[in-house]
C-alpha positions as a Markdown table, in Angstrom:
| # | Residue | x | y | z |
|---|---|---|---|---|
| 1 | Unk | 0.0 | 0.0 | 0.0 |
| 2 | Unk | 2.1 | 3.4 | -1.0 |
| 3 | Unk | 1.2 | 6.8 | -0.4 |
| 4 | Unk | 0.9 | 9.7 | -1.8 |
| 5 | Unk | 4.5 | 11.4 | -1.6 |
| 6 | Unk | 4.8 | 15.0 | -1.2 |
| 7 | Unk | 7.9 | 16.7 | -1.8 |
| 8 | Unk | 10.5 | 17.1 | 1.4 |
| 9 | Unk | 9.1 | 20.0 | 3.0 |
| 10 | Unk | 5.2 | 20.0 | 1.9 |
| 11 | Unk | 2.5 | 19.1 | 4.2 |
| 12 | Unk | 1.0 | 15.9 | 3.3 |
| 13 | Unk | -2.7 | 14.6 | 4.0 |
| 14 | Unk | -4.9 | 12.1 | 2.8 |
| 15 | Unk | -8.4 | 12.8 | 1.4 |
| 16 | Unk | -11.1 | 14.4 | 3.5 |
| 17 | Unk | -10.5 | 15.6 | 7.0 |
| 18 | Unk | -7.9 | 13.6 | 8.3 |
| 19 | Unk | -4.6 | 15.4 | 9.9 |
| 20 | Unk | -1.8 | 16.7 | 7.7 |
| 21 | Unk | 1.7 | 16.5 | 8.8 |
| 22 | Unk | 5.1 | 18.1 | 8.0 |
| 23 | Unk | 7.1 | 15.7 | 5.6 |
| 24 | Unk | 10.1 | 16.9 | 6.3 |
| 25 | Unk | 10.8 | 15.7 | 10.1 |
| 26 | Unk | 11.5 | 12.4 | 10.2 |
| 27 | Unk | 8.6 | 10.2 | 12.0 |
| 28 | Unk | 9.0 | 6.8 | 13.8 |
| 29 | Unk | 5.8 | 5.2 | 12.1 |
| 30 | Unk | 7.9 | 6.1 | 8.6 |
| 31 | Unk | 11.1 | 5.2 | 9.7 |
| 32 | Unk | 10.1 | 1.4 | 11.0 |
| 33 | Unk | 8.1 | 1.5 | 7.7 |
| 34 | Unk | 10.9 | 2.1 | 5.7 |
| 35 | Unk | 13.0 | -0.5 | 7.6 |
| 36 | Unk | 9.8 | -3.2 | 6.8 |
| 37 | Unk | 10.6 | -2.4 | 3.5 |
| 38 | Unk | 7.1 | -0.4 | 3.3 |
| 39 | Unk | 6.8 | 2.7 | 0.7 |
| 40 | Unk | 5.1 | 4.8 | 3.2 |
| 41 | Unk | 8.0 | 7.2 | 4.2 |
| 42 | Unk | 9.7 | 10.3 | 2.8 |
| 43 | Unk | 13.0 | 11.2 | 2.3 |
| 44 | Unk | 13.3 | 12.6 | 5.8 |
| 45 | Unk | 12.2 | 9.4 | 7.2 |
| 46 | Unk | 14.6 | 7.4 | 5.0 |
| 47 | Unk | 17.7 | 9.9 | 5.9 |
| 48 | Unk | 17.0 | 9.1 | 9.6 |
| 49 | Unk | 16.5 | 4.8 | 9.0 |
| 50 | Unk | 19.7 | 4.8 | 7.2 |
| 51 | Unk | 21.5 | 6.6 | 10.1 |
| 52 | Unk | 20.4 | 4.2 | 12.3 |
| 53 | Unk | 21.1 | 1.3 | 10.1 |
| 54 | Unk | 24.3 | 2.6 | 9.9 |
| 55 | Unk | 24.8 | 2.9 | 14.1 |
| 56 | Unk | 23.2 | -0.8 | 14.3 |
| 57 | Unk | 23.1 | -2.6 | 11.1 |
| 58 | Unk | 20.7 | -5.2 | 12.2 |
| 59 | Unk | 17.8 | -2.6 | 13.3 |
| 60 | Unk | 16.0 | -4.0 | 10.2 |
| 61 | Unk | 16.8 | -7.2 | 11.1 |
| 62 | Unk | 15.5 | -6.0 | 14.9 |
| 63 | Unk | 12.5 | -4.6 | 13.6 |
| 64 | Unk | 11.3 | -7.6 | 11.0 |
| 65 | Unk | 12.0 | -10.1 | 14.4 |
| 66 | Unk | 9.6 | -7.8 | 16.4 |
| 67 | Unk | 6.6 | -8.2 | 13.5 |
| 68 | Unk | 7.5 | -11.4 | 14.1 |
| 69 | Unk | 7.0 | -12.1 | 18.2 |
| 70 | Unk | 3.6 | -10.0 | 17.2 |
| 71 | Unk | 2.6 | -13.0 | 15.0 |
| 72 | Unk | 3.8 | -15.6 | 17.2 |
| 73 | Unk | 2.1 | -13.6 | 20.7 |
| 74 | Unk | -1.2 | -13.1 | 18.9 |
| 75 | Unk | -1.0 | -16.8 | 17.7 |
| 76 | Unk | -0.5 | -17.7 | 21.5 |
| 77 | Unk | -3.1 | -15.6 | 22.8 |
| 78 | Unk | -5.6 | -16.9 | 20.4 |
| 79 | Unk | -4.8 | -20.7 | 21.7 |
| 80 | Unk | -5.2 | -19.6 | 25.0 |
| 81 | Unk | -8.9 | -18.2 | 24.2 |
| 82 | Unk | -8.4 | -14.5 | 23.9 |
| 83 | Unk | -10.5 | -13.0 | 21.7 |
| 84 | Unk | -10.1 | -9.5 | 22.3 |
| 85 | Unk | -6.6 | -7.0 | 21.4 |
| 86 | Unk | -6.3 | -3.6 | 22.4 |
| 87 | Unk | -3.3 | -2.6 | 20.4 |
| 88 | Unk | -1.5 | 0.8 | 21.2 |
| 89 | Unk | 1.3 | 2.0 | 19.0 |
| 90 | Unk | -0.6 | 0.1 | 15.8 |
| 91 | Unk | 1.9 | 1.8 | 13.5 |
| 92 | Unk | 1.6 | 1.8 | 9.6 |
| 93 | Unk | 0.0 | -1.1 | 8.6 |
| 94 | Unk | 1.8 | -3.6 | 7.0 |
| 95 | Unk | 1.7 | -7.9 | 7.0 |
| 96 | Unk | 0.2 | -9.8 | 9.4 |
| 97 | Unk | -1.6 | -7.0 | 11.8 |
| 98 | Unk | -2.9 | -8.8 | 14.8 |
| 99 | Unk | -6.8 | -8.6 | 13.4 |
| 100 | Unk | -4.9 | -10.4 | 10.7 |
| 101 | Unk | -3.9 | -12.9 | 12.8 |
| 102 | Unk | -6.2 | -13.5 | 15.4 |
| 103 | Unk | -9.2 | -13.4 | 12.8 |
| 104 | Unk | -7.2 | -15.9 | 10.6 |
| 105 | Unk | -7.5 | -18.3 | 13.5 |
| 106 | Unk | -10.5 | -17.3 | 15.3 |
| 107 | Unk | -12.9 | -15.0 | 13.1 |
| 108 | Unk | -14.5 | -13.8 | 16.3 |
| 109 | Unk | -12.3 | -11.8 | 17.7 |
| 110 | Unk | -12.4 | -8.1 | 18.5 |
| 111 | Unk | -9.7 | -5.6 | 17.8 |
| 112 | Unk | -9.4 | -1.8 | 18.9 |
| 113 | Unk | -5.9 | 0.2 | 17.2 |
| 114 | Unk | -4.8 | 2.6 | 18.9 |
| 115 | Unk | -2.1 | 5.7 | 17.7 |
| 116 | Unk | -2.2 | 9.3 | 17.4 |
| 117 | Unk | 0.1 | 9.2 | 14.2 |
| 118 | Unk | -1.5 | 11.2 | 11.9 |
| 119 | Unk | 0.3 | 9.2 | 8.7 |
| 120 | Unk | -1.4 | 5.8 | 10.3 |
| 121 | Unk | -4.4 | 7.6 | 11.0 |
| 122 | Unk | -4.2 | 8.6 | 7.2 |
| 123 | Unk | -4.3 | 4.5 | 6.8 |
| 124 | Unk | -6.6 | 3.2 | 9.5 |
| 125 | Unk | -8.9 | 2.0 | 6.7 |
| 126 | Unk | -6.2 | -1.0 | 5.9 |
| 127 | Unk | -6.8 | -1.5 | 10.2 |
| 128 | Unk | -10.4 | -1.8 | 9.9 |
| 129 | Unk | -11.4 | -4.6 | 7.6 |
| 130 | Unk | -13.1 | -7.5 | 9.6 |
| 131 | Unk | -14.3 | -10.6 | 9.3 |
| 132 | Unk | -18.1 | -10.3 | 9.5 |
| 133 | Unk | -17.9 | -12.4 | 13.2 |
| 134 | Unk | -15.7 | -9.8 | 14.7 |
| 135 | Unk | -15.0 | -5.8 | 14.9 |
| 136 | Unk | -12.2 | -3.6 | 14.6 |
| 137 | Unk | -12.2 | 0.0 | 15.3 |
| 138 | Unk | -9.5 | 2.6 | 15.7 |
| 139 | Unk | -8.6 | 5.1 | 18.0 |
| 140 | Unk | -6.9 | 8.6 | 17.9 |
| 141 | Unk | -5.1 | 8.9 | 20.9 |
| 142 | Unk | -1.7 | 9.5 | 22.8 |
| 143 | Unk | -0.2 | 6.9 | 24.9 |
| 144 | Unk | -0.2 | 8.8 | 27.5 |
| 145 | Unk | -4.0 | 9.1 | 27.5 |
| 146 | Unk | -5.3 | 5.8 | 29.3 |
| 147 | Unk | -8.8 | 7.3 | 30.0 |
| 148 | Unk | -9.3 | 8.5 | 26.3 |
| 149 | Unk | -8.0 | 5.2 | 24.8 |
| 150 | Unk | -10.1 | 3.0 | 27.7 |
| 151 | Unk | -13.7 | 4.5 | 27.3 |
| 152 | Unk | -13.2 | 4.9 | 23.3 |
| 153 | Unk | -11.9 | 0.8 | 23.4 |
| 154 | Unk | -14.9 | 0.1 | 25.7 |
| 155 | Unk | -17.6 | 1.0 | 22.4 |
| 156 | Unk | -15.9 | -2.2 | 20.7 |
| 157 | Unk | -14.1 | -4.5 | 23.6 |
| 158 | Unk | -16.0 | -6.2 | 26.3 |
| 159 | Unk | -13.9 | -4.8 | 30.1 |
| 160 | Unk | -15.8 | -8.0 | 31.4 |
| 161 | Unk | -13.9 | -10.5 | 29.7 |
| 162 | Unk | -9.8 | -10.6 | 29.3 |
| 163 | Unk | -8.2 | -8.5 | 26.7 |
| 164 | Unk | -4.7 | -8.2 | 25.5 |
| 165 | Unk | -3.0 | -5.2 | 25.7 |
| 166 | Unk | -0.2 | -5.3 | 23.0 |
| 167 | Unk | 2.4 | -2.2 | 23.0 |
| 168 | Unk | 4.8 | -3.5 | 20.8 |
| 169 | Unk | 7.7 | -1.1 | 20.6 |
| 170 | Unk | 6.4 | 1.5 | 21.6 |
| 171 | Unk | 7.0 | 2.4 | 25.1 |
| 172 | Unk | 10.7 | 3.9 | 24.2 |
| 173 | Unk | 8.8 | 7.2 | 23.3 |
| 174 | Unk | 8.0 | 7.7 | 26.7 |
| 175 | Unk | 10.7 | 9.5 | 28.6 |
| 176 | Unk | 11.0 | 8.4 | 32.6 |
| 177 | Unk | 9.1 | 11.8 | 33.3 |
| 178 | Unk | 6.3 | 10.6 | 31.8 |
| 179 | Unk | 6.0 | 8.0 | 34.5 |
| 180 | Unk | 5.6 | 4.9 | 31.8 |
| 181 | Unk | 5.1 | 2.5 | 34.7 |
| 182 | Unk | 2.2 | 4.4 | 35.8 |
| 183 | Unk | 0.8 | 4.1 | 31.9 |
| 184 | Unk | 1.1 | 0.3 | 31.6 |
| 185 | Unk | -0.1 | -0.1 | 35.4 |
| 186 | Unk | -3.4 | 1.8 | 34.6 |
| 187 | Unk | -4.0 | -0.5 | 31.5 |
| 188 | Unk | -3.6 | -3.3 | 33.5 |
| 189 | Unk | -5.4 | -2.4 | 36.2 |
| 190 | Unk | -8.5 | -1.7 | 33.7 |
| 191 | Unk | -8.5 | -5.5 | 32.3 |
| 192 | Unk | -9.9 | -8.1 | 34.4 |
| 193 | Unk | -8.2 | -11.4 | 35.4 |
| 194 | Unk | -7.2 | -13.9 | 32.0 |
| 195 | Unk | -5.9 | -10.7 | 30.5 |
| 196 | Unk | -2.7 | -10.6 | 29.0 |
| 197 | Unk | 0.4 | -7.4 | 28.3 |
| 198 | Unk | 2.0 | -8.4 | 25.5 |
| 199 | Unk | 5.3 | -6.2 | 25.3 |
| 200 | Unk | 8.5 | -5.7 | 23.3 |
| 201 | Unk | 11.1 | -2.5 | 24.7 |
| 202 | Unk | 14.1 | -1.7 | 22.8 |
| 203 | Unk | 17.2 | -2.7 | 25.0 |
| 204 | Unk | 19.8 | -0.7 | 25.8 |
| 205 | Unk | 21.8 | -3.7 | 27.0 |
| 206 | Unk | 21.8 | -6.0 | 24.1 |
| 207 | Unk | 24.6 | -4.5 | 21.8 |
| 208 | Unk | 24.9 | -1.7 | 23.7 |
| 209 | Unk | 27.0 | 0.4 | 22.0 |
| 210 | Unk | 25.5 | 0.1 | 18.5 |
| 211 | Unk | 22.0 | 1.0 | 20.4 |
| 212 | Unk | 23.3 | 3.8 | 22.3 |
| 213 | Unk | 25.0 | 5.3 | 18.9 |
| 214 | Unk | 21.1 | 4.9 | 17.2 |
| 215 | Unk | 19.5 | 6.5 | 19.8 |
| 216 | Unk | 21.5 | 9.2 | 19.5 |
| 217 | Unk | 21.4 | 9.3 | 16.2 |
| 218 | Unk | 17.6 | 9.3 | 16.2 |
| 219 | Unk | 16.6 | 11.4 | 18.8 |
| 220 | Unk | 19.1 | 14.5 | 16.0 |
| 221 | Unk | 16.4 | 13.8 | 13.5 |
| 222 | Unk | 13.4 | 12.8 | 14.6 |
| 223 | Unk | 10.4 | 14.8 | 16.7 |
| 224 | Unk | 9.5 | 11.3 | 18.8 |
| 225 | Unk | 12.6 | 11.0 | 21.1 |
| 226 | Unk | 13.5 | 7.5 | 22.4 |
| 227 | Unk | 14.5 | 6.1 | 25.3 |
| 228 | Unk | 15.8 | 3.2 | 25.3 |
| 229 | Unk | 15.8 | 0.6 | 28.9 |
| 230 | Unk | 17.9 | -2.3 | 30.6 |
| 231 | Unk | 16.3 | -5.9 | 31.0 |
| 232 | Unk | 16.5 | -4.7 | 34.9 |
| 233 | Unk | 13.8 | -1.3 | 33.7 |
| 234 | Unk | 11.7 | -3.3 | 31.2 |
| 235 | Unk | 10.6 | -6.2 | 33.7 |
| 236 | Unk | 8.8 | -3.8 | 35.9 |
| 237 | Unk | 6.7 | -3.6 | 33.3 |
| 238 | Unk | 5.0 | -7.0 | 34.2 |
| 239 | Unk | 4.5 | -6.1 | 38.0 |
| 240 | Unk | 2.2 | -8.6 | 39.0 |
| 241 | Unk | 1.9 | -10.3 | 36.4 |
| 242 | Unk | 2.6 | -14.3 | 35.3 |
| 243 | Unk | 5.1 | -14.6 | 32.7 |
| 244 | Unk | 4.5 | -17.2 | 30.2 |
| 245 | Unk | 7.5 | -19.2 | 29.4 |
| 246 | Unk | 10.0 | -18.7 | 28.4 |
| 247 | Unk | 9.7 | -15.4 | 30.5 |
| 248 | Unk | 11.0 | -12.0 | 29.4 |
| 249 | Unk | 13.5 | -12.4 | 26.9 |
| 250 | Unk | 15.3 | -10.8 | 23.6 |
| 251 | Unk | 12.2 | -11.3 | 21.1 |
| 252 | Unk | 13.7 | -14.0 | 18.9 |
| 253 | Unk | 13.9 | -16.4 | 21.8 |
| 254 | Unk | 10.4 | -15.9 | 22.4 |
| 255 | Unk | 8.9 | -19.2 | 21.4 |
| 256 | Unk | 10.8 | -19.3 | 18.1 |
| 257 | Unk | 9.2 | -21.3 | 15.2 |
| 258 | Unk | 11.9 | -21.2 | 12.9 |
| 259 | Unk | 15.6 | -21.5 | 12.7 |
| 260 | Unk | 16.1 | -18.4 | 10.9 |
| 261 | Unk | 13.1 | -16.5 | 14.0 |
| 262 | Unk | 15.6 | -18.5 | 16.7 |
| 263 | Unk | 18.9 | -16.9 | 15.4 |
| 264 | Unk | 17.5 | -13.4 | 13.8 |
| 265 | Unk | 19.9 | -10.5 | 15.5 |
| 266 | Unk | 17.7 | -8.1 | 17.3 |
| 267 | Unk | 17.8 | -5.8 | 20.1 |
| 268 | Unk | 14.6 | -6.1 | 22.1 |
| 269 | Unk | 13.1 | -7.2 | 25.7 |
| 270 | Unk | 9.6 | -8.7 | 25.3 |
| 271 | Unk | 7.3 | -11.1 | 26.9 |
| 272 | Unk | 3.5 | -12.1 | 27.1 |
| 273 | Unk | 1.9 | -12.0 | 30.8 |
| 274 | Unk | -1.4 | -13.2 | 32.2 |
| 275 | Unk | -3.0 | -10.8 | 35.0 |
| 276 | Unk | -3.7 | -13.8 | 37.4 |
């Protein structure tokens, strides 16, 4: 699915009302686009991916193994009778998007997206087609916002029964003052028990130096700014929760189901846990 593509330096927006945003600053959603080999991105966005790919070569490698643990999660979650998602951070649509995945093996399940991107929000049709069993619906909203993004998920999810809350790389663009353990705590605290956090973190300890070097290099060219954690910050994420095996770990280890998923280089703490 490709994009219109404004010059560097226009303002670009889709047909109708939906946002318009400034081309030329590069923009997370674009970059991890352009590193899923997607054509949504501009040149800004590409001029930032190659910097990083030039810090960590293997962030495309990092970022195709994190689509990856989405699958395999979603797959898991599915044969352990979740049928409702609650995904924040959606990013730009691409392959195997977890209504993709959870409708392919149960076609009732219900899905809510949640960003505040305005390029994904520009493609939240692509997020929104449905088997005729279950629902999917998107919402406009920042991160940051748990009410906002739990009473517009409540017109599609059931609070009653569990729901997964997936943030798949995507808790990086909160800084430490934004109290991100607070965020995730109030989504949990929201789902009833037989809900799951699904959660990859980029890691600041797994080739640290290479990470380091991309962060910095990002956070020159990009308006999100990312903060990257230790296996030590990212497990407080799942406070009180029940890892399933094989626990928190770098996401190819993550219940692998492929030689080349078991040995793919990446960079990124991530686990499923059950709120008991």
């Amino acid at each position: 699915m490709a994009s219109e593509v404004a010059p560097v330096g226009d303002v670009a927006g889709s047909r109708g009302d939906a946002p318009t945003f400034d081309t030329s600053v590069a923009h997370i959603a674009r970059v991890y686009n352009y590193w899923l080999g997607g054509k949504d991105n501009f040149a800004a966005d590409r001029a930032a991916a190659e910097q990083a790919i030039a810090a960590f070569p293997d962030i495309v490698l990092s970022a195709r193994a994190n689509r990856a643990f989405l699958r395999r999660s979603v797959t898991y979650l599915v044969s352990a009778g979740i049928r409702q998602f609650l995904d924040i951070g959606t990013g730009i649509p691409s392959a195997n998007n977890t209504h993709e995945v959870a409708q392919r093996l149960a076609p009732d399940c219900r899905i809510v997206y949640v960003d505040n991107d305005p390029v994904v929000l520009a493609h939240a049709r692509a997020l929104l087609t449905s088997t005729r069993e279950g629902a999917t619906d998107y919402i406009d909203a920042d991160l940051r916002d748990t009410g906002q993004i739990l009473a517009g998920a409540a017109e599609t999810l059931d609070f009653g029964e569990p729901v997964a809350v997936m943030l798949m790389a995507i808790l990086q663009h909160l800084s430490d003052d934004d109290d991100p353990y607070a965020v995730v705590a109030s989504l949990a605290a929201a789902v009833p028990s037989g809900s799951y956090l699904v959660l990859s973190h980029p890691a600041r300890d797994i080739h640290a130096a290479e990470m380091a070097e991309m962060a910095k290099r990002l956070n020159q060219m990009m308006a999100e700014k990312v903060t990257f954690r230790s296996e030590a910050e990212v497990a407080p994420f799942f406070s009180g929760l029940e890892l399933a095996e094989p626990g928190m770990v770098n996401v190819p280890d993550w219940r692998p189901e492929t030689d080349e998923e078991a040995t793919s280089p990446a960079a990124l703490w991530g686990g499923v846990a059950r709120k008991p």
